[in-house]
Backbone as a chain_set.jsonl record, in Angstrom:
{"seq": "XXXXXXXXXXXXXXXXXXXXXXXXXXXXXXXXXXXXXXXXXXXXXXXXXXXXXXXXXXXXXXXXXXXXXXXXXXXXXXXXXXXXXXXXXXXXXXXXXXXXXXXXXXXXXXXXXXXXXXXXXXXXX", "coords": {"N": [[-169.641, -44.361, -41.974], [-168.769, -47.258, -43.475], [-169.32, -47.975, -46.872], [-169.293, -49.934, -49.479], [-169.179, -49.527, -52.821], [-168.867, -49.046, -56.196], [-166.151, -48.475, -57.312], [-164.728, -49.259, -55.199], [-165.346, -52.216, -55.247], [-163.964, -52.693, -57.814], [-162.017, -52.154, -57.461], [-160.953, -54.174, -55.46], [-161.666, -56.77, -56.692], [-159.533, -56.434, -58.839], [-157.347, -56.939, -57.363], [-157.955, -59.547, -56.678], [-158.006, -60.41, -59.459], [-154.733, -59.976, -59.805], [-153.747, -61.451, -58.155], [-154.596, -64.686, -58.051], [-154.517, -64.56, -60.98], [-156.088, -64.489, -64.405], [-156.875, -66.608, -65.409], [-157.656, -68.596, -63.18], [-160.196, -67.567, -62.072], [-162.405, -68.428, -63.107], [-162.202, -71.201, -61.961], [-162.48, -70.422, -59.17], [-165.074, -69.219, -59.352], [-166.805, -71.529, -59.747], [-166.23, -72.963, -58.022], [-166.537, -71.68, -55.32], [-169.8, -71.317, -56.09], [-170.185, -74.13, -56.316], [-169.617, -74.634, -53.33], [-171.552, -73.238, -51.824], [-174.33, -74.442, -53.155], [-173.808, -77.013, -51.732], [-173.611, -76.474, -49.283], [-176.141, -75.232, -48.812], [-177.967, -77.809, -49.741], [-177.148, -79.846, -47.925], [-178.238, -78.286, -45.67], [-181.124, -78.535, -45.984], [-181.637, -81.084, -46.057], [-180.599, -81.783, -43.159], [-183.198, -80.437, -42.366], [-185.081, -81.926, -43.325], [-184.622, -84.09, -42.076], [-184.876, -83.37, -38.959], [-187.339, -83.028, -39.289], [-188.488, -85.833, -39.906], [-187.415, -86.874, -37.973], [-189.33, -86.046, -35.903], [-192.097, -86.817, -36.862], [-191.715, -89.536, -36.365], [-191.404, -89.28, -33.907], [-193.927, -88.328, -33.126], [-195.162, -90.511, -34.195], [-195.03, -92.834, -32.785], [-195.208, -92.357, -30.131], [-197.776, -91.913, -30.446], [-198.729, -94.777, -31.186], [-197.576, -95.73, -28.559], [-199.436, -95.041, -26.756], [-201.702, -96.837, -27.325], [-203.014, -96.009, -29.782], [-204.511, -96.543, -32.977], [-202.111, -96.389, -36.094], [-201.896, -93.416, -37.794], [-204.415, -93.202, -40.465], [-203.974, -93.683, -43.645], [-204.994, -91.752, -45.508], [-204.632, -89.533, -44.236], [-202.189, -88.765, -44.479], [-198.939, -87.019, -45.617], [-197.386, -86.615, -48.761], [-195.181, -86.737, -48.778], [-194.49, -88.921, -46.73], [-196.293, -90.404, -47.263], [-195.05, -91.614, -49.75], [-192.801, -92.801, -48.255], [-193.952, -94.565, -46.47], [-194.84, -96.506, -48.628], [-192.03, -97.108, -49.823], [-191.295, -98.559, -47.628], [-192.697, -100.832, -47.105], [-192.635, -101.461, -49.902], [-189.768, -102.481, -49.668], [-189.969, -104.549, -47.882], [-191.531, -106.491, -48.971], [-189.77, -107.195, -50.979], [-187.563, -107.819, -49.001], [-188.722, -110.598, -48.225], [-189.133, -112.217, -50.301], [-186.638, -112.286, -51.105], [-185.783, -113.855, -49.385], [-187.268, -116.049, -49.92], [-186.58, -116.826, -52.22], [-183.728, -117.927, -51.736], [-184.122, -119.514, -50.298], [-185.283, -121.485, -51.572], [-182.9, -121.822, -53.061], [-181.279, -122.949, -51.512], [-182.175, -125.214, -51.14], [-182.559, -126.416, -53.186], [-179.519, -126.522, -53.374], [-179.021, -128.483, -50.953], [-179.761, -131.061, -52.075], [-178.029, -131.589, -54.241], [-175.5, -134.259, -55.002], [-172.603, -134.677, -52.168], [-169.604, -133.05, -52.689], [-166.738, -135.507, -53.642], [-169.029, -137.804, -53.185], [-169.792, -139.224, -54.962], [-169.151, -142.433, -56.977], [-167.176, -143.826, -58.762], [-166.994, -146.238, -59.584], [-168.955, -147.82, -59.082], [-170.912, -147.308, -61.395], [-169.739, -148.229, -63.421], [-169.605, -150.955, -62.453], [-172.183, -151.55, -63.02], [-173.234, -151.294, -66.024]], "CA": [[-169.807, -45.778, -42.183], [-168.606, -47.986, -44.998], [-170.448, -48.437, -48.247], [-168.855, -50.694, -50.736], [-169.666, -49.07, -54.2], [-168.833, -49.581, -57.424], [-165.099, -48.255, -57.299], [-164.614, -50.37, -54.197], [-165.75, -53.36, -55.965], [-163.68, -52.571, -59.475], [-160.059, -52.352, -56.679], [-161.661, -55.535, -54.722], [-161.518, -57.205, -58.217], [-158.202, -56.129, -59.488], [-156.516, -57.333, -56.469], [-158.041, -60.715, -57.033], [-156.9, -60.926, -60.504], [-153.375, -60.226, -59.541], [-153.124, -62.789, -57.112], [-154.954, -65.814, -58.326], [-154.73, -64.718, -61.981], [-157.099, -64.261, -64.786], [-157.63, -67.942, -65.861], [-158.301, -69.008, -62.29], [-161.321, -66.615, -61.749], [-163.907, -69.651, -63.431], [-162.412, -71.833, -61.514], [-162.687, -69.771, -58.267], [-166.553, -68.795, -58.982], [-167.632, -72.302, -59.763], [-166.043, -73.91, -56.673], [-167.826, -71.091, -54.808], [-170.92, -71.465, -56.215], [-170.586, -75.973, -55.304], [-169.379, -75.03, -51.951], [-172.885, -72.593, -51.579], [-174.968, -75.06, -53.517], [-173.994, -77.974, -50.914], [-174.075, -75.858, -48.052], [-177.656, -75.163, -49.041], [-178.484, -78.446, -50.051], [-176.788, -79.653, -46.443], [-179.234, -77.713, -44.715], [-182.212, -78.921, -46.748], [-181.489, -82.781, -45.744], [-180.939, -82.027, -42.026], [-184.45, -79.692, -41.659], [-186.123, -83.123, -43.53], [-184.196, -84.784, -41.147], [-185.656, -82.979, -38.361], [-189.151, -83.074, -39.287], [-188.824, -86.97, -40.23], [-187.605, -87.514, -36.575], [-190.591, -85.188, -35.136], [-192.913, -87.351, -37.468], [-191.697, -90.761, -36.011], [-191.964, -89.542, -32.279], [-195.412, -88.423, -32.897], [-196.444, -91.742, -34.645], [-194.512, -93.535, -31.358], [-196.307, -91.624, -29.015], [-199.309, -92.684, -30.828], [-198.839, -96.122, -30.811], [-197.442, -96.509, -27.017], [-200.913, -94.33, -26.11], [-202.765, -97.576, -27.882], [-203.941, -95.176, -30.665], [-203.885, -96.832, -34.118], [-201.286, -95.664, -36.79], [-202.26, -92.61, -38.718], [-204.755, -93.607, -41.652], [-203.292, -93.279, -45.209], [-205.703, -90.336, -46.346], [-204.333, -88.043, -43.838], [-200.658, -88.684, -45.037], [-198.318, -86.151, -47.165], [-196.817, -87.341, -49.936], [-193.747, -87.632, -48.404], [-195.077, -89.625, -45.877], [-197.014, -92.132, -47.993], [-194.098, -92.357, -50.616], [-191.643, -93.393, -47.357], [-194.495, -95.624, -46.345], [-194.727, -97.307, -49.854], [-190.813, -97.692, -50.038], [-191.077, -99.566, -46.27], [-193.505, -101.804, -47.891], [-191.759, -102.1, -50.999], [-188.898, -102.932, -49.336], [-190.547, -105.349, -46.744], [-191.725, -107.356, -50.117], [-187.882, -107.411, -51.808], [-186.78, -108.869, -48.511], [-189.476, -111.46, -48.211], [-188.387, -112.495, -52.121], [-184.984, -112.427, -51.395], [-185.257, -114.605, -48.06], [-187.459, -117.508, -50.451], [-185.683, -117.716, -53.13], [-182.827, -117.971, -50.951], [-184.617, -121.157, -49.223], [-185.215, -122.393, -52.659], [-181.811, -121.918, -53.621], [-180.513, -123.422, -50.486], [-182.764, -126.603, -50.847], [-181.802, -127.025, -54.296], [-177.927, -127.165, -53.085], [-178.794, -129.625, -50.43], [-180.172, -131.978, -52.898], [-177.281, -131.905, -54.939], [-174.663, -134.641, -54.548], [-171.914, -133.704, -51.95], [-168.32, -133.487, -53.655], [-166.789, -136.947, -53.455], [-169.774, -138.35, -52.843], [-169.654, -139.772, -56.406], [-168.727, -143.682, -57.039], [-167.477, -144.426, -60.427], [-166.974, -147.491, -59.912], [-170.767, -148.462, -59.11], [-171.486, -147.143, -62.525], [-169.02, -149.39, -63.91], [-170.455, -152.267, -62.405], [-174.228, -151.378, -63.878], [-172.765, -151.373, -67.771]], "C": [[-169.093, -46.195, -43.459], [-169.265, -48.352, -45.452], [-169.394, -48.734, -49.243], [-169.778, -50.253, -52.155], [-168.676, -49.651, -55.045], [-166.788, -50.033, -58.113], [-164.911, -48.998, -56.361], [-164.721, -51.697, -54.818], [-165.041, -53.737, -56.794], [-161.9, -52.921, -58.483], [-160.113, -53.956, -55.965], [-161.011, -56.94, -55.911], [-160.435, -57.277, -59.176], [-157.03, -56.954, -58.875], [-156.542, -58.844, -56.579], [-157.544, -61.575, -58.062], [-155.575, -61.136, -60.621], [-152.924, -61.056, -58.503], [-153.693, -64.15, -57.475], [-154.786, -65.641, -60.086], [-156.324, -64.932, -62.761], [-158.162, -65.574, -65.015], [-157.84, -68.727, -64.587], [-159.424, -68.945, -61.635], [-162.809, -67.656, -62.127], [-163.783, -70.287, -62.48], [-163.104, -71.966, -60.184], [-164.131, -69.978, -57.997], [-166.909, -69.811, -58.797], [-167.646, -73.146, -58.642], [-166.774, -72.957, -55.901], [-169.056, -71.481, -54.863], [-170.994, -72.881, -55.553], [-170.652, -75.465, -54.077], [-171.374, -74.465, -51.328], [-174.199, -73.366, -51.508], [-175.17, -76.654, -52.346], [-174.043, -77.603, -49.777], [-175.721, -75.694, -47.961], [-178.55, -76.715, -48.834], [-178.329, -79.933, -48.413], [-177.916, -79.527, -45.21], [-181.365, -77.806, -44.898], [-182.464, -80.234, -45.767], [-181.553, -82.721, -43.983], [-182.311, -81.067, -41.413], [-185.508, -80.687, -42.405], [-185.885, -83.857, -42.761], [-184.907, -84.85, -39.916], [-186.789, -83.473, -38.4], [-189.469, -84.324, -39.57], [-188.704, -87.405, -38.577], [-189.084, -86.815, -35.578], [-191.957, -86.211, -35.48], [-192.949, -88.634, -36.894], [-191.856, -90.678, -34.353], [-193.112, -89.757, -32.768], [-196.147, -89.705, -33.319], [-196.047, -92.754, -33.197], [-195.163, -93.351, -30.335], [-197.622, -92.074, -29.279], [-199.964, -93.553, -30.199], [-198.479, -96.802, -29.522], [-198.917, -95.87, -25.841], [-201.977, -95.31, -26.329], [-203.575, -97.031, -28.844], [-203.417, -95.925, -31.893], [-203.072, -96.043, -34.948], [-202.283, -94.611, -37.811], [-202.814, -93.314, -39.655], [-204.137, -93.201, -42.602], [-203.915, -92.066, -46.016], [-205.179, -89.144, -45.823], [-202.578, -88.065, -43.951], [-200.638, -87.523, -45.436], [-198.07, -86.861, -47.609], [-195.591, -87.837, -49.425], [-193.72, -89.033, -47.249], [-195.499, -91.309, -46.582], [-196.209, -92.506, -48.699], [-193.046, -93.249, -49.401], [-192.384, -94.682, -47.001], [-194.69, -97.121, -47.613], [-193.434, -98.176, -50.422], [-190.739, -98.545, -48.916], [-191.636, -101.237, -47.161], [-192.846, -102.538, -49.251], [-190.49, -102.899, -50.842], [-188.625, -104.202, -48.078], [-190.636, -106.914, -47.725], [-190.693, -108.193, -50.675], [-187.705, -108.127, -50.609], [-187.329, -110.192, -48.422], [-189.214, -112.714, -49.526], [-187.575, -112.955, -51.851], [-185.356, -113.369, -50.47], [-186.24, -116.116, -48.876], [-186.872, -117.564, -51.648], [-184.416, -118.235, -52.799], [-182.644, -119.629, -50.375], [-184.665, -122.077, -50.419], [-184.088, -122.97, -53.182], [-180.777, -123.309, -52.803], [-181.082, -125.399, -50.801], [-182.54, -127.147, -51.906], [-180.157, -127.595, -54.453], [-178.049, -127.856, -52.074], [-179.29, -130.844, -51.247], [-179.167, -132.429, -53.818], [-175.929, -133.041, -54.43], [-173.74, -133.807, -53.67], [-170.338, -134.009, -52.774], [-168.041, -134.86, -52.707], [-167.463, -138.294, -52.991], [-169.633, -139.316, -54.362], [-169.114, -141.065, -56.571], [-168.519, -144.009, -59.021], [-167.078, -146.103, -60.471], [-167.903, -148.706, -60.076], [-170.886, -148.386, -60.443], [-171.051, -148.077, -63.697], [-169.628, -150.513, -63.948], [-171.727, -152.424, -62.934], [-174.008, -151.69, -65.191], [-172.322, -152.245, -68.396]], "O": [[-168.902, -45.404, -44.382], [-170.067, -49.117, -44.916], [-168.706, -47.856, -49.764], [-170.911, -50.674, -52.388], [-167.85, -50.513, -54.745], [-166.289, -50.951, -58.764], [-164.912, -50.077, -56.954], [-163.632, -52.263, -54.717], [-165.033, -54.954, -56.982], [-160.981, -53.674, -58.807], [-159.172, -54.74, -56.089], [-160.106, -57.759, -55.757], [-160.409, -58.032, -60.148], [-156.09, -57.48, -59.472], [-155.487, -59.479, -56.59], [-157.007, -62.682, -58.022], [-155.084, -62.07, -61.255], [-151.762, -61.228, -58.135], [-152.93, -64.985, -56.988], [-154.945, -66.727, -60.645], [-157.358, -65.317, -62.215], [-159.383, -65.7, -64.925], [-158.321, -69.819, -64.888], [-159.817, -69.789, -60.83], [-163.907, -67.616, -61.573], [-164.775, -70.366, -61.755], [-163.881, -72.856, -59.838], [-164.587, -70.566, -57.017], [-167.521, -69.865, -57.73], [-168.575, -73.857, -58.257], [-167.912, -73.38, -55.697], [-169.567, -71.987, -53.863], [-171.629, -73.043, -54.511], [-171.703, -75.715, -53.487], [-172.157, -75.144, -50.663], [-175.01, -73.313, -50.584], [-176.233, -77.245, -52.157], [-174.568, -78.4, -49.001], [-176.367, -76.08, -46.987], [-179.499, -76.854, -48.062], [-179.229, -80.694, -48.056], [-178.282, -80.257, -44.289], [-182.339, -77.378, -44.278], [-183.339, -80.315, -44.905], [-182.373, -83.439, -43.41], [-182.479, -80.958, -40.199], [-186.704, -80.449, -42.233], [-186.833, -84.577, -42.446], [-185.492, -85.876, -39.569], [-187.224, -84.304, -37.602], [-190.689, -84.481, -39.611], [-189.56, -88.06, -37.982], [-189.597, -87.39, -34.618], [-192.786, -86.425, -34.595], [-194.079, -89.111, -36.793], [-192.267, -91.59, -33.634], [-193.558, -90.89, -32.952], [-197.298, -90.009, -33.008], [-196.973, -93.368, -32.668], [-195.675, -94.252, -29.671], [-198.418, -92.53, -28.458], [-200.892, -93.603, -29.392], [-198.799, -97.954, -29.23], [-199.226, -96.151, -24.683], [-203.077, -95.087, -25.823], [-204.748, -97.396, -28.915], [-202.202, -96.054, -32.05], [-203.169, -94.844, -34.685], [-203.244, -95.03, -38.456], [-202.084, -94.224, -40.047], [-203.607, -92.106, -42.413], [-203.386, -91.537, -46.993], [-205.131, -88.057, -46.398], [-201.905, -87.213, -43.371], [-201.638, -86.841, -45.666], [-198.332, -87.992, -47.2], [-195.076, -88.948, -49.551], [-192.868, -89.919, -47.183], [-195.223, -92.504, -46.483], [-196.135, -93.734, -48.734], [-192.575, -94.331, -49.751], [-191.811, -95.766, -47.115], [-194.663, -98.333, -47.398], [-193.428, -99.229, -51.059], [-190.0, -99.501, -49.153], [-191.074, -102.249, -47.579], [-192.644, -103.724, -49.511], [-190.14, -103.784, -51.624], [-187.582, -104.614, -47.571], [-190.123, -108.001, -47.461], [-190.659, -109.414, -50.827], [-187.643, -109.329, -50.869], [-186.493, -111.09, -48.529], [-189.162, -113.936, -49.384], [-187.413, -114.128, -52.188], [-185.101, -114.353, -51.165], [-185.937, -117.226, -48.44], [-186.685, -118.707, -52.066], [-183.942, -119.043, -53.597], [-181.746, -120.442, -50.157], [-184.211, -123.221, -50.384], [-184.001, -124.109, -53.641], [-179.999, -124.161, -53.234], [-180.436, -126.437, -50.662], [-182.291, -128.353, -51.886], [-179.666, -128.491, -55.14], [-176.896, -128.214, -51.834], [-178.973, -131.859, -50.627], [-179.282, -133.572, -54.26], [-175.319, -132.658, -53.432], [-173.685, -132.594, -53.876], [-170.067, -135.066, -53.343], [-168.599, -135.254, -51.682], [-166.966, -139.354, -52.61], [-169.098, -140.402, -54.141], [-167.994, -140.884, -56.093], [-169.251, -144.253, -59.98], [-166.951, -146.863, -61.432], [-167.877, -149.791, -60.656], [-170.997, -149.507, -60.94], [-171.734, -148.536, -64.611], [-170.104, -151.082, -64.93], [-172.202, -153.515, -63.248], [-174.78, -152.566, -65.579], [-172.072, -152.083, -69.59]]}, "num_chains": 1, "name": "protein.A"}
């Protein structure tokens, strides 16, 4: 069989230096290490992914069975924080959509351009 030891490793290593050089060898490891680090981090996001879509059948299924939504005590954390950002973010649009109306009703109130008469004002003075 083959067993990579130490001498194996030390020629492995030599060969590398003479082809990419010595001062490329940081650059080498550290792009390694990102590519590892986002491969990892990759595979993190789509197994929350997963388990967020597993989480939204089962509350679907729930609710087309006529069963109320999960109470808030038997949450996770991740759960109740996603629920808290819905909410939070239910609020912000609600905000945004009246001040919006305010805004709007304040620019219909305003003269429209050339609506303006200076010559009325004239006549008043």
């Amino acid at each position: 069989m083959m067993g990579i030891g130490f001498p194996e490793l030390m020629i492995i290593l030599v060969i590398i230096m003479i082809i990419f050089g010595a001062g490329k060898l940081p650059e080498i490891g550290s792009a390694f290490g990102r590519s590892i680090k986002n491969f990892k981090s990759s595979m993190k996001e789509a197994q929350e992914q997963d388990e967020s879509d597993q989480v939204e059948e089962g509350e679907q299924s729930s609710i087309e069975e006529g069963k109320d939504a999960t109470p808030e005590e038997n949450l996770t954390d991740e759960e109740k924080e996603k629920l808290a950002r819905k909410k939070a973010q239910e609020e912000g649009d609600a905000k945004d959509k009246a001040m919006k109306d305010a805004a709007d009703s304040f620019t219909a109130s305003l003269p429209r351009k050339g609506s303006y008469d200076f010559s009325k004002d004239q006549e008043k003075g």
